[in-house]
N, C-alpha and C positions, 0 to 999 in steps of 0.2 A: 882148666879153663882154656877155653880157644883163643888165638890172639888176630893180630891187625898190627900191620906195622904204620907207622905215619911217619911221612917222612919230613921235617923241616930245612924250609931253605934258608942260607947263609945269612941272611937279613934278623930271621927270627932265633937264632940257635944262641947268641945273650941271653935270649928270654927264656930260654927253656933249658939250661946247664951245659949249654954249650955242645949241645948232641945233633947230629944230624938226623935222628931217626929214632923213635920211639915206639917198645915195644907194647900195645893194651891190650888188655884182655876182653873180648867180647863173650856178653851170654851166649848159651849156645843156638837161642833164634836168631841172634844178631845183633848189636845196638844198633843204635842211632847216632848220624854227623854228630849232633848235638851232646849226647852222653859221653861218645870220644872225646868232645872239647872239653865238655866238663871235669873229668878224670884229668886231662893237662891241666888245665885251669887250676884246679885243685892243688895241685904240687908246683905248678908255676903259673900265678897270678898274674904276672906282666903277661906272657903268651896269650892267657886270654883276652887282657885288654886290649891288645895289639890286632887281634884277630876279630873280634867282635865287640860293636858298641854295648852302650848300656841296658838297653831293651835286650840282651842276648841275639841280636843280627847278626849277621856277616856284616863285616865292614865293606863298603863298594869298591874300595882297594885290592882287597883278600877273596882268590879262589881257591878254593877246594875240588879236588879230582880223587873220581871214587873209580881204580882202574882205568884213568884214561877220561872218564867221562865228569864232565863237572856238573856236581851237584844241585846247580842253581837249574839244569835241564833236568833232572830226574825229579827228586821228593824233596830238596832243598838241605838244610839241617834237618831236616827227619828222613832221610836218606836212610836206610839199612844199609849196615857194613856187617858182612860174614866172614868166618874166619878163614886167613888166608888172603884176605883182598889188602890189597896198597890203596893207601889216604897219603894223598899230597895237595901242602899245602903252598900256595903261591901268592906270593907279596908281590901287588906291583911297583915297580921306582920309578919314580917322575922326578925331574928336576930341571934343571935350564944353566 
């Protein structure tokens, strides 16, 4: 099976065993943003929470970039990822 790396930033790497970067396996059409989360999700339940609300959304904090380009411009969570492309995800920090 073909992969996709995802990379997490420093924020979210608690939630998800402390890794900077995960490697998943995509079918060979592709998946989708969403089936990638899912697979996280899966094995680390907090990364999902933290990433997307209840309804399965993006949270309006959290982007996703599919080589460079963010997801919410392309097909959103039903974004195709093929293997070999970079999934990075970005938390933003606010505070005062």
């Amino acid at each position: 099976m073909a992969e996709v790396n995802v990379l997490i930033p420093s924020l979210l790497r608690p939630t998800a065993g402390g890794q900077e970067g995960l490697r998943l396996g995509v079918d060979p059409g592709g998946s989708t943003v969403a089936e990638l989360l899912d697979a996280i999700g899966a094995q680390y339940p907090l990364f999902n929470r933290r990433v997307r609300d209840e309804t399965g959304a993006l949270r309006r904090f959290v982007n996703i970039y599919l080589d460079g380009d963010d997801v919410r411009r392309l097909d959103g969570l039903k974004t195709r990822v093929a293997a070999g492309q970079e999934v990075m995800v970005i938390q933003s920090v606010a505070g005062g």
